[in-house]
C-alpha positions, 0 to 999 in steps of 0.5 A: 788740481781737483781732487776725486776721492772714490771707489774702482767698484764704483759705478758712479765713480767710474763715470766720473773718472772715464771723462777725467782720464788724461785731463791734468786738472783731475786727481783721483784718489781711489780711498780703497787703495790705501789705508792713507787715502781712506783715513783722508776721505773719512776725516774729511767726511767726518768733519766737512756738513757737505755730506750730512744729507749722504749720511743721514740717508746711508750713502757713503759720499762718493764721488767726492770732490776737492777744489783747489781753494778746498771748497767740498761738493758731491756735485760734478757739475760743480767742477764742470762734469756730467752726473750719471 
């Protein structure tokens, strides 16, 4: 299962979600829901170079994306969606 972590009031994540709704190779994972998915994301931003470029230019890294073998991207089109 992939694993998407983001944000309801997020526009980008909110796109991403509309084409996985009902798709059972998609988990989202809502990291304002709880403070143990924020924990999660943050120690997996914190730690994974995938994001560099999203903090160094103040993005926050969502939607993020966890394949089953733990590869990390930013990118949809890597796990077979659209980008906004």
């Amino acid at each position: 299962m992939i694993k998407i972590y983001g944000l309801k009031t997020c526009p980008y994540c909110d796109y991403i979600e509309q084409q996985v709704k009902g798709n059972p190779r998609f988990e989202i994972i809502d990291i304002g829901q709880h403070v143990r998915n924020m924990s999660a994301f943050i120690h997996l931003r914190d730690t994974n170079p995938v994001f560099n470029h999203a903090k160094e230019s103040g993005d926050i890294g969502i939607p993020c994306f966890v394949k089953e073998d733990g590869t990390v991207t930013l990118k949809p089109e890597d796990v077979g969606l659209v980008e906004y």
